[in-house]
C-alpha positions as CSV (number, residue, x, y, z in Angstrom):
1,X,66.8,-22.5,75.8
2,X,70.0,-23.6,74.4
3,X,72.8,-23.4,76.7
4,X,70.9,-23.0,79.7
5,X,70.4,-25.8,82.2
6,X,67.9,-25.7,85.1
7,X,69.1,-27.3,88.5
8,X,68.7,-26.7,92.1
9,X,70.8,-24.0,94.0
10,X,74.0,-25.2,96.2
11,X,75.8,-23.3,99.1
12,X,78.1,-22.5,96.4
13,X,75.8,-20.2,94.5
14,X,75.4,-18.0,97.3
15,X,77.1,-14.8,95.5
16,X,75.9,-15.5,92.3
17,X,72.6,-16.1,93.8
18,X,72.4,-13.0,95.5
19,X,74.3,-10.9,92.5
20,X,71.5,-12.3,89.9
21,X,68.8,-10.7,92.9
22,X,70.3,-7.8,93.1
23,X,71.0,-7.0,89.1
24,X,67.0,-8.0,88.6
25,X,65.8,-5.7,91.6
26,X,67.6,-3.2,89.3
27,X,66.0,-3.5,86.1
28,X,62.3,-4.4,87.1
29,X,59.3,-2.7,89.3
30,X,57.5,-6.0,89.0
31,X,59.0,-7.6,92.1
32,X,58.5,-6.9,95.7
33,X,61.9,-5.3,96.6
34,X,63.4,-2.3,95.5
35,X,66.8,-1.9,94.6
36,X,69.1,-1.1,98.1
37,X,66.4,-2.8,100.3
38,X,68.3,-6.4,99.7
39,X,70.7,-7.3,101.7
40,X,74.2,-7.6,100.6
41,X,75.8,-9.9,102.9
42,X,77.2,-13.2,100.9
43,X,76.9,-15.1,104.4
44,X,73.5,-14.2,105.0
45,X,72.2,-15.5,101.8
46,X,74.7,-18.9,102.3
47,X,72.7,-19.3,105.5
48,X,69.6,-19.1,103.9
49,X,70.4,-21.3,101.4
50,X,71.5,-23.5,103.7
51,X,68.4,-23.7,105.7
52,X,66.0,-23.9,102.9
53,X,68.1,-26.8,101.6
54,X,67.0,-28.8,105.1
55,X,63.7,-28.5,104.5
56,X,62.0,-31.3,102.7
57,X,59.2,-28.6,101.1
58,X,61.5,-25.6,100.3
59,X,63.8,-25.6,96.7
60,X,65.2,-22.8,94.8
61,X,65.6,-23.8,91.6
62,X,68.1,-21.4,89.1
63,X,68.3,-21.1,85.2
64,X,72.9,-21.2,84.8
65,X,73.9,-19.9,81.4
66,X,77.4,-20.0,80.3
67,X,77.8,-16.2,81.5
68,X,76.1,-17.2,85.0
69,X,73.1,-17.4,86.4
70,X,70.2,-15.7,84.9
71,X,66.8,-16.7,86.2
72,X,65.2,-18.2,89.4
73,X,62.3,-19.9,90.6
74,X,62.1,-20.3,94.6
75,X,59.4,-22.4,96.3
76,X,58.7,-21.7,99.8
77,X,56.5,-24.7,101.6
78,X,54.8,-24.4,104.9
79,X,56.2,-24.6,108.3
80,X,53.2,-26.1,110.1
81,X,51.5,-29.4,109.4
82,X,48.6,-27.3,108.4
83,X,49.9,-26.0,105.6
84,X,53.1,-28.3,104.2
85,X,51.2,-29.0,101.3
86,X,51.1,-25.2,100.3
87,X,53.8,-23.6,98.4
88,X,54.9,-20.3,97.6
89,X,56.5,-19.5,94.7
90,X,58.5,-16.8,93.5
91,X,60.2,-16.6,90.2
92,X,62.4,-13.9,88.0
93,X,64.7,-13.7,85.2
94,X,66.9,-11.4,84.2
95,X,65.0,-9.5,80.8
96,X,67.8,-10.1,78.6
97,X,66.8,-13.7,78.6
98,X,62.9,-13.5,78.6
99,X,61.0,-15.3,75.7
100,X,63.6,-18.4,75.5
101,X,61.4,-20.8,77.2
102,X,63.2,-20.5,80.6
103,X,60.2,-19.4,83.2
104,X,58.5,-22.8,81.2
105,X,61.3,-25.3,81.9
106,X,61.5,-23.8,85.5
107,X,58.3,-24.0,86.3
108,X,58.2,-27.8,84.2
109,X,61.1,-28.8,86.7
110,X,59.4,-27.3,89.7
111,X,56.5,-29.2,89.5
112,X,57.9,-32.4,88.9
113,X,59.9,-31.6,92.4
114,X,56.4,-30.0,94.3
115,X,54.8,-33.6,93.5
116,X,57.5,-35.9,94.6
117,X,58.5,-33.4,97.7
118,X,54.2,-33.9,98.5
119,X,53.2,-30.3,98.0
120,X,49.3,-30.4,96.6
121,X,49.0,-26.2,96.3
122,X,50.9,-24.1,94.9
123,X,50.5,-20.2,95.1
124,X,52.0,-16.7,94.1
125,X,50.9,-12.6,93.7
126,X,51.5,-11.1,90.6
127,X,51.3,-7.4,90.0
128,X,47.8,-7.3,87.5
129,X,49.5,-5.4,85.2
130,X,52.8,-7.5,84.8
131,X,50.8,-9.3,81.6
132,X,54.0,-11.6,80.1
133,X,54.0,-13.3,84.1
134,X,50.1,-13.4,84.0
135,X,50.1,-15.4,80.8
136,X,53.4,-17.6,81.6
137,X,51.1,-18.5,85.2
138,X,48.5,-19.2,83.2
139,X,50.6,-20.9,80.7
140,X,51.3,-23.5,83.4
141,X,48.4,-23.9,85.3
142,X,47.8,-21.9,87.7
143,X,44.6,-19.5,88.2
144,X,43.4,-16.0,89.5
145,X,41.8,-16.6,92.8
146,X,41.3,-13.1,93.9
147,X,42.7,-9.3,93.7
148,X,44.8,-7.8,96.1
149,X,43.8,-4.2,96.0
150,X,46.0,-1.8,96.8
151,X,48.1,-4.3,97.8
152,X,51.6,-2.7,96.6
153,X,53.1,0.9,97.0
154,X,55.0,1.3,93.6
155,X,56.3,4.5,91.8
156,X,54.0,6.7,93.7
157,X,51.1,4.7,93.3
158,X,49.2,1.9,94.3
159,X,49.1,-1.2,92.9
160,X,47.0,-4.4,92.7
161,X,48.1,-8.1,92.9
162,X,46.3,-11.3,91.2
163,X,46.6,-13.9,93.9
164,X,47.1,-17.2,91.9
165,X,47.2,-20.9,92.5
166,X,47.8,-24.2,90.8
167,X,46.6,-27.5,92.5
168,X,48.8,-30.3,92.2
């Protein structure tokens, strides 16, 4: 992980932000969108940013190497008093940096945040057959709950998710 450093997103980041999302919905099928179906707009994703930075449950956390960034991990809490203590998370990286340790030290950092910010649940899908994000999940913590069958269209076929949770 040398050379890397984990911190949460800024305003700033916007374009970068939304340039490392768009370069990783080219390269991999294991995320929900497809390349084109992003949006493009730098003020959009400033504006989301910007909002999820208000909220006391919400943090995007990025992986910045000296070429830019390279990997994210976003955690999306909810928005009723029901569920504020659940949090959806969502990470990528982009492959040329996979196998340094960086989904670990996100997802190490993350956690420390989810405790202090008062999440107790964390939860994510995973495509079943996306085995390197299956063991990293499992790595930290977190544990198949169920199978979403059918629950993607990809490449002509269907495909199923693992839903997985951690409790905090």
């Amino acid at each position: 992980m040398e050379g890397i450093v984990i911190r949460r997103i800024r305003e700033e980041d916007a374009q970068a932000y939304l340039n490392l999302c768009l370069a990783i919905d080219e390269e991999t099928e294991f995320l929900l969108l497809e390349p084109e179906e992003r949006s493009k707009d730098v003020e959009y994703q400033r504006q989301r940013i910007k909002q999820l930075l208000t909220r006391d449950n919400q943090m995007i956390f990025v992986a910045e190497a000296a070429s830019g960034l390279v990997g994210y991990l976003a955690v999306y809490g909810g928005g009723y008093r029901r569920s504020r203590h659940c949090g959806y998370v969502v990470a990528a990286m982009q492959e040329s940096h996979y196998g340094r340790g960086i989904g670990t030290q996100l997802f190490l950092i993350m956690e420390q945040w989810a405790r202090k910010a008062g999440l107790h649940r964390l939860e994510l899908t995973v495509m079943v057959h996306n085995r390197g994000a299956v063991t990293l999940y499992q790595k930290m913590g977190f544990e198949v709950e169920g199978t979403k069958r059918d629950s993607l269209w990809v490449n002509g076929q269907y495909v199923d998710e693992f839903y997985m949770a951690k409790l905090l």
